[in-house]
N, C-alpha and C positions, 0 to 999 in steps of 0.2 A: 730525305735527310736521315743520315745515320746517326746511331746513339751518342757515339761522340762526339760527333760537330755540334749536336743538340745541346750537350752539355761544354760546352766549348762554349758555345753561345751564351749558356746560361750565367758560366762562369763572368762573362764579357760584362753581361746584362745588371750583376753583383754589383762589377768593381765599377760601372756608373753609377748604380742607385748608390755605392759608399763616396763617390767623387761626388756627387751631386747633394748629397747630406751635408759633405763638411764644407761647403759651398756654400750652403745653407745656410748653417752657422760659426760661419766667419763675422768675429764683429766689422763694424765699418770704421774707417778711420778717423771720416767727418763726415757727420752730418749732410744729405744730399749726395754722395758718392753716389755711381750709377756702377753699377757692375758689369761688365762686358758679356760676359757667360749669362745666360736664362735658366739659372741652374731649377726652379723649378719645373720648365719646362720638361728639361732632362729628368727628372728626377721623375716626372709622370713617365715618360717613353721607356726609361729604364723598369720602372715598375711594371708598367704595360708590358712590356718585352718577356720580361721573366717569367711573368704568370701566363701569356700564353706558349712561351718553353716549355714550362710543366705541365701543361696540359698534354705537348705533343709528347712529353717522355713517358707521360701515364699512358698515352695511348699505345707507345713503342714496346712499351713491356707488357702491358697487357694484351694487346694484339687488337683491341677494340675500341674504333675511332668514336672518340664523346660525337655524345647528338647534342641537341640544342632542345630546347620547348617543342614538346608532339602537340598540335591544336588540334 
């Protein structure tokens, strides 16, 4: 994947965690409403999403894939 798409991505991966925030806090109208959307759910996938983007943009620029824990 190239720089772009990467950050195309990341841009995507944003404007769910901001859709998923105000989702979040939306009040309820009554009491017991059930909300159709899991916007928490998203709101983790979007998170999760972005921060392993930047991981791969760091690596894109730097030229040097992150390791993980050497044991």
């Amino acid at each position: 994947m190239d720089l772009q798409t990467t950050l195309a991505l990341m841009l995507l991966a944003a404007v769910v965690v901001g859709a998923s925030l105000w989702g979040t806090r939306r009040k309820v109208r009554r009491l017991g409403d059930v909300t159709y959307v899991p916007w928490h759910g998203l709101l983790f996938i979007g998170i999760l999403a972005f921060c392993v983007l930047a991981a791969h943009v760091v690596t894109l620029v730097t030229g040097v894939p992150l390791k993980g824990r050497v044991r």
